[in-house]
Each structure stands twice: as C-alpha cells, then as structure tokens.
C-alpha positions in Angstrom: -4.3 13.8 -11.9 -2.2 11.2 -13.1 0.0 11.3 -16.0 -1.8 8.4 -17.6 -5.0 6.7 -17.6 -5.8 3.6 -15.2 -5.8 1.5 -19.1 -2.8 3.0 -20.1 -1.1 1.9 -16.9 -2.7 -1.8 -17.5 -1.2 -1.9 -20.8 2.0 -1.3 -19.5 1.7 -3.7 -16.7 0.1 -6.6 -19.4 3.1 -5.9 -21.6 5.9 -5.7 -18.8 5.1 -9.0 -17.4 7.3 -10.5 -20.5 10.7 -8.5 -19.3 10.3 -9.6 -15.6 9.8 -13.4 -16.0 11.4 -13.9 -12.7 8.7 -11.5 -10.9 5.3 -12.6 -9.8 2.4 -10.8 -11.8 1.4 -8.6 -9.0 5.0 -7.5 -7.9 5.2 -6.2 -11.6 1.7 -4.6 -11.5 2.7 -3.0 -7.9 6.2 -2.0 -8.7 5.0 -0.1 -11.8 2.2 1.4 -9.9 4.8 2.6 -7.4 6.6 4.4 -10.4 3.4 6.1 -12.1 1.0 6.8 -9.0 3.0 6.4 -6.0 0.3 8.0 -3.9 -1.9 5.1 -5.2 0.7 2.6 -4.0 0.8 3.7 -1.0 -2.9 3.6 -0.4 -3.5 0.2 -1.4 0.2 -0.7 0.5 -0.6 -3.7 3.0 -4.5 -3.6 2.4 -6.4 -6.7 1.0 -6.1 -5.8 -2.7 -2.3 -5.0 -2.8 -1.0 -7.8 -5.1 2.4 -7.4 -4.4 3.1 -10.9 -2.7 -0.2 -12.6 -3.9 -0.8 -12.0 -7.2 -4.6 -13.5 -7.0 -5.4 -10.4 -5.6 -5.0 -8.9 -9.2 -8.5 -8.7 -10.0 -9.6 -6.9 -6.6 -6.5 -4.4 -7.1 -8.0 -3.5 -10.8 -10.8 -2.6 -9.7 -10.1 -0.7 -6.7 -7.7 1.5 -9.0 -9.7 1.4 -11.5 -12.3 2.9 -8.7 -9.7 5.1 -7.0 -7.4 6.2 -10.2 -8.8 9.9 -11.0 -9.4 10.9 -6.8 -6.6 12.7 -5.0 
C-alpha cells in the first residue's frame, strides 16, 4: 500500500510543475513517482507509458497508475 492515494500523488505532481520550470512535465511526474512509489517507477521504467523523456505520454502513464496504484 502506498502512503498516498494515486490523486494525492497527481496533486503533488500538478502543483510541483511550478518549482521545476526548467523540467519537462513528465520528468517531474516520474521523478516524484520515483520518491513516493518507487516500485511503481520501476515498473513503468523504459515501457511505452513512462513519461520521463516524452511528456505526451502523460495521459497513458495516468491511467496505467491510476490502473496499477493499489496492486503490489
């Protein structure tokens, strides 16, 4: 179990985007990620829906954590 909810961790993200202006949308969403479900970064590491260097995968990634967020 995580120590927040999948729309606690998209608030964060939504609201960190301002104090990384020099970061791409999806490094931000995939750097916090790494920092509250580490496991899930890992899973999605590499894959179709990380967002890290493509931040138009940011939809796709949503939903597959959104999908994935609760499972071990």
């Amino acid at each position: 179990m995580r120590d927040c909810t999948f729309d606690e961790f998209w608030t964060e993200f939504l609201s960190a985007q301002a104090d990384y202006p020099d970061w791409r949308p999806g490094q931000v969403a995939f750097n916090i990620l790494c920092h509250v479900a580490p496991d899930l970064a890992e899973r999605v590491r590499g894959t179709e829906n990380d967002p890290f260097n493509i931040s138009s995968r940011l939809p796709a990634f949503a939903a597959w954590l959104k999908a994935n967020w609760e499972t071990n």
